[in-house]
N, C-alpha and C positions, 0 to 999 in steps of 0.2 A: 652408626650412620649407614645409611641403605644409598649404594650408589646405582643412579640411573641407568638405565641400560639404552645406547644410543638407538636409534633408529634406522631401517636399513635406507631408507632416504638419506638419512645425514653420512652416514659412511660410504653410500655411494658419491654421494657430492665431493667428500674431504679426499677420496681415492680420486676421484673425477680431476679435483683443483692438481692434486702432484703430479700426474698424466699429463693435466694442459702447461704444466710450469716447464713440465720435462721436458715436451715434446719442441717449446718457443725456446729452450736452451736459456732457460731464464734461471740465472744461480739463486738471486737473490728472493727470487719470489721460490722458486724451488725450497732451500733451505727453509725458509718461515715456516713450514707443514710441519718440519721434522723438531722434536723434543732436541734440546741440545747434548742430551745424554743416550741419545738414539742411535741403535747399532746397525751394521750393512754388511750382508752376507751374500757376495756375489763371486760366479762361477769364476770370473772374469779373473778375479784378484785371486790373488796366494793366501789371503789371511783376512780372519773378520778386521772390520774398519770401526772401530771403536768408540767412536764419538761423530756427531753432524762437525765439527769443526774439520777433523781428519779428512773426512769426506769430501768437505769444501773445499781444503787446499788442494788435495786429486784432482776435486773438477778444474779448478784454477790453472794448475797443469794441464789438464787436456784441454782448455779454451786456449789457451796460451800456446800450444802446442799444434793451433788449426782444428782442432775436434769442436764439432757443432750436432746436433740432432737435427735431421732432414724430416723424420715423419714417427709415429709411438700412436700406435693403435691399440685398444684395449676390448679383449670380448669374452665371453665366459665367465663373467663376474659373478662370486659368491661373496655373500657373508655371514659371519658367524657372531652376531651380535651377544654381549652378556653385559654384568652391571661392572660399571666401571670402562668397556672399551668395546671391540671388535678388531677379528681378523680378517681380513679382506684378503681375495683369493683372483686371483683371473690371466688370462692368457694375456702375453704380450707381443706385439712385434712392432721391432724397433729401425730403424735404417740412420746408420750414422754417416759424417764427415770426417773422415780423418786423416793426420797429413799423406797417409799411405795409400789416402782414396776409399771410395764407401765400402763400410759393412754393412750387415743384418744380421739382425737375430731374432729370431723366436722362443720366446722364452716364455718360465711361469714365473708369477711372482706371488709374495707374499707381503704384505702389510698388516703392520701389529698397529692398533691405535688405542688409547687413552683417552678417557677424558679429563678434560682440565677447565677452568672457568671459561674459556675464551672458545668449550667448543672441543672436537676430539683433534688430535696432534699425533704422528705417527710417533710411536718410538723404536720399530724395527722394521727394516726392509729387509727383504730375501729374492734372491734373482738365481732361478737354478734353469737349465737348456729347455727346453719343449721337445721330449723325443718320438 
């Protein structure tokens, strides 16, 4: 079976949709994007984050905790389309709320995607500094 190779339209979109979920601090439409066996490798934490549930009790934590995202701008976007998925590549900056008062960051990130019937679905994110 010969798997399709997405287009960079639709991986710009599917990258576009988890940017706008991020950025409205919206968990549950955030979560939807991600494969439920999907991994997160960010500078931030001490250890990869193993699963979208894992991930989601964290964010639940930081909502609960006064963290919100104020602004998540996105530029430098590549991607690396093949059959079966795309990597998606681009600069970030982020401006959070947190109970300690705002941060930012500039970061790059990385997005691994899948397709599946319903369209591509992330199954790994990567968040490393912008130096």
């Amino acid at each position: 079976m010969t798997l399709p190779t997405p287009t960079d339209e639709a991986v710009h979109a599917a990258a576009s949709a988890i940017v706008e979920a991020f950025a409205a601090t919206d968990g549950p439409r955030y979560f939807s994007l991600f494969a439920p066996d999907a991994t997160f490798v960010f500078h931030t934490e001490p250890a990869r984050i193993e699963d979208r549930a894992a991930y989601e009790a964290m964010w639940e934590e930081w909502v609960g905790g006064g963290w919100s995202v104020e602004s998540c701008a996105s530029s430098a976007a590549a991607v690396q389309a093949f059959p079966g998925g795309a990597v998606f590549t681009h600069s970030v900056s982020t401006s959070v709320i947190t109970a300690d008062g705002p941060m930012s960051y500039k970061e790059r990130e990385t997005i691994v995607f899948r397709s599946d019937s319903a369209g591509l679905i992330a199954v790994h994110e990567h968040l490393s500094p912008q130096p």
